[in-house]
C-alpha positions as CSV (number, residue, x, y, z in Angstrom):
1,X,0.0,0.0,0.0
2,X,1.2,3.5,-0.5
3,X,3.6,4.7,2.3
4,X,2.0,7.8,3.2
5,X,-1.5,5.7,4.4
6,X,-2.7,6.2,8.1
7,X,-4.2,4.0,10.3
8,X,-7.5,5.9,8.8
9,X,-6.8,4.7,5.8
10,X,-6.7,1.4,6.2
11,X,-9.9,1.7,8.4
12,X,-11.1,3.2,5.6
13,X,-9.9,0.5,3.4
14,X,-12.6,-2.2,5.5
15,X,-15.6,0.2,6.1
16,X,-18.0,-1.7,7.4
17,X,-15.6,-4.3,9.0
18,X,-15.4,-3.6,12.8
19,X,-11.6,-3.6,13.7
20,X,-11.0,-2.7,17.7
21,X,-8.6,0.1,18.7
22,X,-5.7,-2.4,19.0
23,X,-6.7,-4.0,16.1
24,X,-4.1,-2.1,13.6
25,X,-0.6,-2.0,13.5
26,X,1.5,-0.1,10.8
27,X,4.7,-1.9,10.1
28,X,8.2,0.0,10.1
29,X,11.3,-1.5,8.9
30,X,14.5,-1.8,11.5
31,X,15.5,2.2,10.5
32,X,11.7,3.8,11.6
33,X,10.1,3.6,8.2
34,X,6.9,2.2,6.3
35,X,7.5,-0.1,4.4
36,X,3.7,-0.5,3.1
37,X,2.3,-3.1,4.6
38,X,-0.3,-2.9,7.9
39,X,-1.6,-6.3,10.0
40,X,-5.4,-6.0,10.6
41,X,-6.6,-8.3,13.4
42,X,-10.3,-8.5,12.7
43,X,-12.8,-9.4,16.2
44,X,-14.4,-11.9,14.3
45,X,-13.7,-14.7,12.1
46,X,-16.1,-13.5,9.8
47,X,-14.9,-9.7,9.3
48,X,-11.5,-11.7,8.1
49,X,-13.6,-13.8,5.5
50,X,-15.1,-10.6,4.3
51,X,-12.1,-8.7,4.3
52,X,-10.3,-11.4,1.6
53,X,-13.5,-11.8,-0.4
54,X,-13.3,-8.4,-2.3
55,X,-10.6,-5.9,-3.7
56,X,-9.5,-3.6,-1.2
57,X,-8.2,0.3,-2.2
58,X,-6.0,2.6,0.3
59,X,-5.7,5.5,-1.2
60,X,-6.7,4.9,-4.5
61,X,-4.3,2.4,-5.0
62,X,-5.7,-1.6,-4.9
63,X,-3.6,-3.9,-2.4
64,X,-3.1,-7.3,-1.7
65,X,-5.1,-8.5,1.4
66,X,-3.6,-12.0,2.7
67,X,-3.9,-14.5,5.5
68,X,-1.5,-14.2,8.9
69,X,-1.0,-15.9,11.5
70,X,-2.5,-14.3,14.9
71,X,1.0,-14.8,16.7
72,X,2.9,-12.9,13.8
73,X,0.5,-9.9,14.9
74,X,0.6,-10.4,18.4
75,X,4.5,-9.9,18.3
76,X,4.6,-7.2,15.7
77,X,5.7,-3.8,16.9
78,X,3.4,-1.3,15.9
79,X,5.0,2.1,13.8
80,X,8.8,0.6,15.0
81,X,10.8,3.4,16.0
82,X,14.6,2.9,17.2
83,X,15.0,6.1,18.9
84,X,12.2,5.3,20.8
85,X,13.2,2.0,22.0
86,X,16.5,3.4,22.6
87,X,15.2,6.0,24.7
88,X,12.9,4.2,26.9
89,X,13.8,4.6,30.1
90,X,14.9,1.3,32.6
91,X,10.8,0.8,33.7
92,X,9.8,1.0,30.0
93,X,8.2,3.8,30.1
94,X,8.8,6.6,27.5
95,X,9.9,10.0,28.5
96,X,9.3,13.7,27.5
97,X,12.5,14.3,27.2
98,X,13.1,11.7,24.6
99,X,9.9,12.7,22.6
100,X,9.5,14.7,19.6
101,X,5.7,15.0,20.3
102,X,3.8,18.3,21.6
103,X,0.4,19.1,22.6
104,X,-1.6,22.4,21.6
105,X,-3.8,23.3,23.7
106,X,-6.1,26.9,23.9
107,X,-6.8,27.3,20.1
108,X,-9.3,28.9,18.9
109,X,-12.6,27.3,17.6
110,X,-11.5,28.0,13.9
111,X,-7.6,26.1,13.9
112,X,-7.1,23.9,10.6
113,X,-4.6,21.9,10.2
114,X,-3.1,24.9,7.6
115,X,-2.5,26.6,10.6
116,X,-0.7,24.6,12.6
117,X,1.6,23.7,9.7
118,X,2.3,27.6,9.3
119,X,3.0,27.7,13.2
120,X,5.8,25.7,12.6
121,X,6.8,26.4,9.0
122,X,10.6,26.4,10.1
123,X,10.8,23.4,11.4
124,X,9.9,19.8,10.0
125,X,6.5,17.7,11.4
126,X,6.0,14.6,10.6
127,X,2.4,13.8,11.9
128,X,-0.3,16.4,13.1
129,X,-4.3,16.1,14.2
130,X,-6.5,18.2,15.6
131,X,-9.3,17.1,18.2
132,X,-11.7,18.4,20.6
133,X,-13.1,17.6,24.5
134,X,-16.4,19.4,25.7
135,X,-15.8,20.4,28.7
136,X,-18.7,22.5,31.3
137,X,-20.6,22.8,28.3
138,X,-17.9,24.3,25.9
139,X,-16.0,22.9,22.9
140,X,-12.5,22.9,23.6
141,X,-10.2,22.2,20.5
142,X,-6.5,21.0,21.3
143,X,-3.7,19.9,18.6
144,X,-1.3,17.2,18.9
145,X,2.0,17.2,17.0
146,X,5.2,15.1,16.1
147,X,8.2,16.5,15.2
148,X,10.7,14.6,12.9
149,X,13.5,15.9,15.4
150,X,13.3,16.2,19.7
151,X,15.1,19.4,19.3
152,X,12.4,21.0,17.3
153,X,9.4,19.5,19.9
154,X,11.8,21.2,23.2
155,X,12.1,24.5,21.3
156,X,8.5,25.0,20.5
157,X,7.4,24.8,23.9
158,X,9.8,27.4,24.9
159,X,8.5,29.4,21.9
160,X,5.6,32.2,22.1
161,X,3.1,31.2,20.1
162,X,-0.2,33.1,18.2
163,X,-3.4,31.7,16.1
164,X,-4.8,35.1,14.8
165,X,-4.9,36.9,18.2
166,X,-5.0,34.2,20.6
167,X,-1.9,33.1,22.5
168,X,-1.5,29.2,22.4
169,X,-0.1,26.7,24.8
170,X,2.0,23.7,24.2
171,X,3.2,21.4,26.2
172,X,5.6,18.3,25.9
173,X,4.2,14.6,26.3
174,X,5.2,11.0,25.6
175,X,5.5,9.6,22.5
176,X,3.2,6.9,23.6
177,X,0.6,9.5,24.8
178,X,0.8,11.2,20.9
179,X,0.0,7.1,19.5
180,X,-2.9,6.4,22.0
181,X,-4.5,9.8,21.1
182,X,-4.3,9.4,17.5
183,X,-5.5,5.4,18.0
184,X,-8.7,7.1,20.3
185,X,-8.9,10.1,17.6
186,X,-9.8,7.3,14.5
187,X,-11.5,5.7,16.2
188,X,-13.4,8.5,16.8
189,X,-13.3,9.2,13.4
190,X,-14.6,6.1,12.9
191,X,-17.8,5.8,15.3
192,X,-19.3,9.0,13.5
193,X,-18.3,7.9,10.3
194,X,-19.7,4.9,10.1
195,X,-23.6,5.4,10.8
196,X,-22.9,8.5,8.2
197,X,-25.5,8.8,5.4
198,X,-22.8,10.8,3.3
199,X,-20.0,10.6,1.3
200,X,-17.2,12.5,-0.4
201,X,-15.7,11.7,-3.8
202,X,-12.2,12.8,-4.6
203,X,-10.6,12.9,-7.8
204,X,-13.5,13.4,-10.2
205,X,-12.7,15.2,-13.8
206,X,-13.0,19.1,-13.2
207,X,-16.3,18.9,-16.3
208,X,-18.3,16.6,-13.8
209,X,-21.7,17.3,-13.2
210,X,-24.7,15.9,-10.9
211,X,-25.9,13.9,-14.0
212,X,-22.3,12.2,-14.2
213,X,-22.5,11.1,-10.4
214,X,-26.3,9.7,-10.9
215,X,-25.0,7.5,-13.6
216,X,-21.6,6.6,-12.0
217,X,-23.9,5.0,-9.3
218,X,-26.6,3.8,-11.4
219,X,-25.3,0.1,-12.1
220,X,-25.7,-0.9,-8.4
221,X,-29.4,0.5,-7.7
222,X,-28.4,3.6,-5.5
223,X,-29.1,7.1,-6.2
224,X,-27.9,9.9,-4.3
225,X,-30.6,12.4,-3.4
226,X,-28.1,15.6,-2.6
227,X,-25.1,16.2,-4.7
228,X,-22.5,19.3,-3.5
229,X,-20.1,19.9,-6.0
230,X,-16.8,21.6,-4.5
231,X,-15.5,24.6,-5.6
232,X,-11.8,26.4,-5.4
233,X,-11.3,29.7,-6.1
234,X,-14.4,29.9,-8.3
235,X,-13.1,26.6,-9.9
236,X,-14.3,22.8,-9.9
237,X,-12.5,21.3,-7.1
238,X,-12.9,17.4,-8.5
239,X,-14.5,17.1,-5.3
240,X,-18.2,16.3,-4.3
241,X,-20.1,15.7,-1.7
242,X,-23.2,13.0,-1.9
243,X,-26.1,12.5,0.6
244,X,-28.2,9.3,0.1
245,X,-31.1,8.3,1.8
246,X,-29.7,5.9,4.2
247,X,-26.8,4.9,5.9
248,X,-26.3,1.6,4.4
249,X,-26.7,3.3,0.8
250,X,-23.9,5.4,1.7
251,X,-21.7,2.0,2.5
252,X,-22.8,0.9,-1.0
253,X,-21.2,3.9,-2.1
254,X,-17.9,3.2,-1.2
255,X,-17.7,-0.1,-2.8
256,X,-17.2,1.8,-5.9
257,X,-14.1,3.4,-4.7
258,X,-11.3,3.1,-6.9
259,X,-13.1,2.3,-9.8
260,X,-12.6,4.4,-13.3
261,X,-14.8,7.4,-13.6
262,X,-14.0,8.7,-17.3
263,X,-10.2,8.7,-17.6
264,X,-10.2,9.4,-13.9
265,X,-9.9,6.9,-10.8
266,X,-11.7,8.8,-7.8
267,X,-11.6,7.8,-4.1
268,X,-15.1,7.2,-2.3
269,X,-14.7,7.7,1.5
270,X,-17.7,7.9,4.2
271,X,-17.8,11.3,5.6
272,X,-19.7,12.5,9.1
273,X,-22.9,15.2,8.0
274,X,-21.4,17.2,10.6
275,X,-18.2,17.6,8.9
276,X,-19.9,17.9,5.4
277,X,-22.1,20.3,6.7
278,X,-18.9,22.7,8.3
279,X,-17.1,22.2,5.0
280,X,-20.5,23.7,3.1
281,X,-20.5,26.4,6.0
282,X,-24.0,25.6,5.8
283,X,-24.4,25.1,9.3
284,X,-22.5,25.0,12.8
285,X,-21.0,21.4,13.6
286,X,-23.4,21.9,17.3
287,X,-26.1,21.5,14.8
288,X,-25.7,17.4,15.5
289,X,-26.7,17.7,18.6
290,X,-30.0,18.8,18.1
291,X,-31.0,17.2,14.3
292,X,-33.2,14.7,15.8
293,X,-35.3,17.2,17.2
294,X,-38.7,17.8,15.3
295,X,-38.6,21.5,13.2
296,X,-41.3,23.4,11.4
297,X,-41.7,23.4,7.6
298,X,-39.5,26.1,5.7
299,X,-41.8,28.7,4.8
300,X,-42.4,29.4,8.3
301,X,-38.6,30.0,9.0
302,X,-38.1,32.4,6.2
303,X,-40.0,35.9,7.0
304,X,-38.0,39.0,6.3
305,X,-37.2,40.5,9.2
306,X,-37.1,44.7,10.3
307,X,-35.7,46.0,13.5
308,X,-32.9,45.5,16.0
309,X,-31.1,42.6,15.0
310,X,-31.0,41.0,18.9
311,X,-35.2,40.8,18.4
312,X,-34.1,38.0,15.6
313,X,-35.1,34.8,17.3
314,X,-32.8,32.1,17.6
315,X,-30.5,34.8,15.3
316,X,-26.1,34.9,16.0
317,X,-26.0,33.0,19.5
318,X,-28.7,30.4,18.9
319,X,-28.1,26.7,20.0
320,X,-27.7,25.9,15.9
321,X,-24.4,28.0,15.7
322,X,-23.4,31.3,14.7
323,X,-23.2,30.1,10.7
324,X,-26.8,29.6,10.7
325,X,-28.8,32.4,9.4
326,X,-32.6,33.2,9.8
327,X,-33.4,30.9,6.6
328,X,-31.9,27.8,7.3
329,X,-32.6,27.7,11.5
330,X,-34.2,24.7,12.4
331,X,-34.6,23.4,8.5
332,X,-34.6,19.1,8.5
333,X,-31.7,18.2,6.9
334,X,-33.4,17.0,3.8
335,X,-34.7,20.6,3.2
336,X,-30.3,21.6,3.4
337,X,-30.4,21.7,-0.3
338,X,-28.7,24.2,-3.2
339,X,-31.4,26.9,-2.9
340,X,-32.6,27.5,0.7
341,X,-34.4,30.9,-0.4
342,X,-33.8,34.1,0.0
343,X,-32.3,34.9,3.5
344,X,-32.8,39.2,2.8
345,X,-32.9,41.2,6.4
346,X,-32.8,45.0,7.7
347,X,-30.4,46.0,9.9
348,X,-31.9,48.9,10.4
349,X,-31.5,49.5,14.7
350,X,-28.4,47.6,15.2
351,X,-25.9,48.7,17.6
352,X,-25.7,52.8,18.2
353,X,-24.8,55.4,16.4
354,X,-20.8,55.6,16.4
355,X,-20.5,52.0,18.1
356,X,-20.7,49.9,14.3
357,X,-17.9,49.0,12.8
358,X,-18.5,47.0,9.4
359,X,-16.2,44.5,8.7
360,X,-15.2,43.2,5.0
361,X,-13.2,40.5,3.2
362,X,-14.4,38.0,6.5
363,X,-13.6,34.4,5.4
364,X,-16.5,32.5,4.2
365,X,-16.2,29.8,7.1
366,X,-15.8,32.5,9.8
367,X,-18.3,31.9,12.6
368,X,-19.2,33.7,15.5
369,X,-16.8,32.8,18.1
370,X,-13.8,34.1,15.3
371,X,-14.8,37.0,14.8
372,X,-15.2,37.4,18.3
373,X,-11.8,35.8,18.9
374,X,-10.4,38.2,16.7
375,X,-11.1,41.3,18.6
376,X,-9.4,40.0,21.3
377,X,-9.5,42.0,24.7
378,X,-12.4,43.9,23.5
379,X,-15.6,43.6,25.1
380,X,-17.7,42.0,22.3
381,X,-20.6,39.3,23.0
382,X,-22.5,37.0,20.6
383,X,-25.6,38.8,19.7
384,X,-23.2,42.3,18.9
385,X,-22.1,40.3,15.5
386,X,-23.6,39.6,12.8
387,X,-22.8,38.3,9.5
388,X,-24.4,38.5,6.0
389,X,-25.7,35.5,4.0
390,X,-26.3,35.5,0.2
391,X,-29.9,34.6,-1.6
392,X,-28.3,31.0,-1.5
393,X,-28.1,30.9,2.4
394,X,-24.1,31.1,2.1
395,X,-21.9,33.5,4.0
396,X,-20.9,36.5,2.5
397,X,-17.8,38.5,3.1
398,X,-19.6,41.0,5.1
399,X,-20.5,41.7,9.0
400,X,-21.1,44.2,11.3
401,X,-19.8,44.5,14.9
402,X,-21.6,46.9,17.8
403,X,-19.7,48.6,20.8
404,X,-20.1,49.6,23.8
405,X,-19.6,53.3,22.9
406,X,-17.9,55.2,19.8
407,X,-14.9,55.1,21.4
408,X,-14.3,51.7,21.8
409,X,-15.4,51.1,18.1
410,X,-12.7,53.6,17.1
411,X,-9.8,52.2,19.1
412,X,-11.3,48.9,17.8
413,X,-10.7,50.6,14.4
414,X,-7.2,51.9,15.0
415,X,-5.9,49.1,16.7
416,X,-6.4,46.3,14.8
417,X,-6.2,48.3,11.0
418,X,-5.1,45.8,8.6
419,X,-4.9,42.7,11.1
420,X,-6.0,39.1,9.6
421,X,-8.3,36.3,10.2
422,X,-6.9,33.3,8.5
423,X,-4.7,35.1,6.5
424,X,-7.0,37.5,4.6
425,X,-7.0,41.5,5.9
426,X,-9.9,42.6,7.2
427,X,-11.0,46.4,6.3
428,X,-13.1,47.7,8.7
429,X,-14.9,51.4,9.1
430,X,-17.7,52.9,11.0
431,X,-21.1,51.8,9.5
């Protein structure tokens, strides 16, 4: 299999197949490095049967599923690495100081991976995830991190470090503590992805279209009822999204992975709705949490609304997340389609005169808590933002922010001229 694939990947490769936590082992040669080949220990005899009776694809790229022997795997190391065993310490038991691995914590709600890799653009990583704990109620995202060197993992946590505004932590841990979180983080992964009615295609020719897709999937009696195609800088992405009606359609799906799709060979990979749904910025990941709940039709989610903004119900700091606006709150998530309606409002009585500033070039998949985040020590609550949506429901560019008084929206103003949220400046002025 390829060298690059994760332990996701070969997951990925059995979807379907339950494989426990300690059920995967990557296999390193004597010098630390993949040499393409993973053992699979299966909980039951017949996931193994089921495993060897069909092509399997890691990353596009068919491999060769065989037979071993349970003791092979039982004394298998798993991702062999000789600085590690020579740095164990007399009990065993790894130490910091021998690790190259970090952890983030304190980042803000928006962090990709992008922006860890830029934190650290300097000096070389070899592995990197992000995850996230709910603790008293609030989402707490953390980042864990593997240097290819120690002495790059002692300096960064000696280093001051900065998302956008916000000062982030990192501390040192085990290299064993980095494996187990990534195991624990897949399988995470894993338990949302696999009751998933959704799925994302990768590597499609740029000229696809919905039609394409319908008949791509025609031959095995499934047909998609959503279809998202991705786009990148006003470009076809060669990516798509597909929503079928049930979970076990969406498994069907991914039997077709790796097979030819015009001249192209596209990968077929479940995906959570949740993370679909953040990637369309249609909708705030907390929106999982309540989509079992019953909602009223459409049309009586979609007036136009007049007056102060903070008389918008369930507007900005709403239990559906800051991305949602007045059109698509509370909408079933078969009603989530390509053309929600119009989503026109007045603004008219927001904020005080001298206290708005409106902001421009916001990223599309800024939410709330960012552009909070952004203004750092000022005093700025949920229901003083807002953000625009277009007639298609989607984020616009545009938002307004209220103050306290005129004053604090002009030091707002001076202070943070021509700062950035994910890289792109924001121009503000007084509304």
């Amino acid at each position: 299999m390829p060298l690059s694939a994760t332990y996701n990947d070969v997951r990925h490769a059995f979807q379907g197949i339950y494989i426990r936590k300690d059920g995967l082992k990557l296999i390193n040669d004597n010098h630390g490095n993949r040499v393409g080949i993973a053992y699979v220990k299966f909980s039951k005899a017949e996931g193994k049967e089921l495993a060897l009776s069909t092509t399997r694809f890691v990353r596009g790229s068919e491999v060769e599923v065989l037979h071993l022997d349970e003791s092979i795997f039982d004394k298998a190391v798993d991702s062999y690495s000789p600085e590690k065993e020579r740095d164990r310490g007399e009990d065993g038991i790894d130490d910091v100081r021998s690790s190259a691995c970090i952890l983030l914590t304190d980042l803000p709600s928006f962090t990709k991976e992008m922006d860890i890799a830029k934190l650290f653009h300097d000096w070389k990583i070899n592995d990197l995830f992000i995850t996230s704990s709910k603790e008293s109620g609030t989402i707490q995202c953390m980042a864990y991190v593997q240097f290819a060197r120690i002495e790059d993992a002692k300096a960064s946590v000696n280093t001051s470090l900065k998302i956008g505004n916000k000062p982030v932590t990192a501390t040192a841990i085990t290299e064993e503590k980095f494996a187990q979180a990534k195991r624990d983080h897949e399988q995470n992964s894993m338990n949302q992805t696999a009751s998933s009615d959704c799925v994302i295609m990768r590597g499609l020719p740029f000229q696809t279209i919905d039609r394409d897709i319908l008949d791509f999937f025609s031959d095995i009696g499934i047909v998609p009822h959503r279809i998202h195609m991705l786009h990148q800088n006003g470009k076809p992405a060669g990516e798509c999204f597909c929503e079928f009606d049930t979970a076990d359609e969406a498994l069907r799906a991914t039997a077709k992975n790796g097979l030819p799709f015009g001249k192209n060979v596209p990968t077929i990979e479940l995906v959570p709705r949740a993370k679909m749904l953040e990637t369309l910025g249609m909708v705030d990941p907390q929106i999982m949490e309540t989509q079992q709940q019953h909602f009223p039709p459409l049309q009586e989610q979609r007036p136009r609304f007049s007056g102060p903004m903070n008389h918008l119900p369930r507007f900005g700091n709403s239990g559906f997340g800051p991305r949602c606006p007045p059109g698509l709150m509370g909408i079933p998530r078969h009603m989530l389609g390509r053309h929600p309606g119009s989503m026109d409002y007045v603004v008219e009585g927001f904020g005080k005169p001298g206290c708005v500033l409106s902001l421009e070039n916001v990223p599309f998949k800024a939410d709330i808590n960012e552009i909070i985040e952004f203004f750092g020590d000022f005093d700025v609550k949920r229901e003083n933002v807002i953000r625009r949506y277009n007639e298609r429901g989607m984020p616009t560019g545009d938002a307004r922010v209220a103050f306290a008084s005129p004053s604090e929206a002009q030091r707002a103003l001076r202070e943070l001229k021509h700062c950035k949220m994910r890289d792109r400046t924001i121009y503000m002025k007084l509304a």
